[in-house]
N, C-alpha and C positions, 0 to 999 in steps of 0.2 A: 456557536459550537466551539470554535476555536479560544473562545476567550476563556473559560473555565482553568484551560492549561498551558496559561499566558505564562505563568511564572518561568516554565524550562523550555528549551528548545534540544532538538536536538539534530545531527546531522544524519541523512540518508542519503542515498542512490535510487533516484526511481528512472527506469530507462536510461541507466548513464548519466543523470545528470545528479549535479549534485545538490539539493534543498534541504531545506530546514522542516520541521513538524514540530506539532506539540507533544512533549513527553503527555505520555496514557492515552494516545488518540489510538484507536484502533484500523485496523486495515481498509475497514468499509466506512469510518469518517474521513480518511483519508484521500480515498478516492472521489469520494461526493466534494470534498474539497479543490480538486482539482480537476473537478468535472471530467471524470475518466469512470464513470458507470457504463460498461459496453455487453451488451448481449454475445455471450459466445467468448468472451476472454477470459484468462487463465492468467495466474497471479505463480508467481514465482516469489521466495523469500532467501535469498542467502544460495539457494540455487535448488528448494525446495519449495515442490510444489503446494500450495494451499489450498484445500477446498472452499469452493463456493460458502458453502455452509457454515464455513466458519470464520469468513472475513470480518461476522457484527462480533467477535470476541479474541480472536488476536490481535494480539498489541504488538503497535512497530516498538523497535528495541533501536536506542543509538547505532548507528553504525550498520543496519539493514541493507542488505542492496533487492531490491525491489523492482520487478520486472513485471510487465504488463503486457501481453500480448493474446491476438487473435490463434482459437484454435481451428487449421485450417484441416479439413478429411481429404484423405487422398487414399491412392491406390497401385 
């Protein structure tokens, strides 16, 4: 999957840290790459939310900061 968009790299922020991706990878190759597919989590981008639904067709962009986390129900 990864090899296709071998040629660029680019820098992100996923949870704080800082990694690399392949330019044109999108949200949902992304995570199946770093084996972070979780039932019940919610994706942040820049410090907007993403929907589920669309993680197979947004593309991470250089310089993303990328937040992964559990949504918790309370009351």
């Amino acid at each position: 999957m990864v090899a296709r968009y071998a040629e660029e790299a680019m820098q992100i922020l996923f949870n704080d840290q800082a990694m690399q991706c392949a330019a044109g990878q999108t949200v949902h190759e992304l995570l199946e790459q770093l084996d972070q597919r979780q039932a019940g989590a919610a994706l942040a981008i820049n410090q907007q939310i993403v929907p589920r639904e669309q993680w197979a067709q947004h593309i991470v962009q250089d310089g993303d900061q990328i937040l992964l986390f559990q949504v918790i129900a309370g009351g």
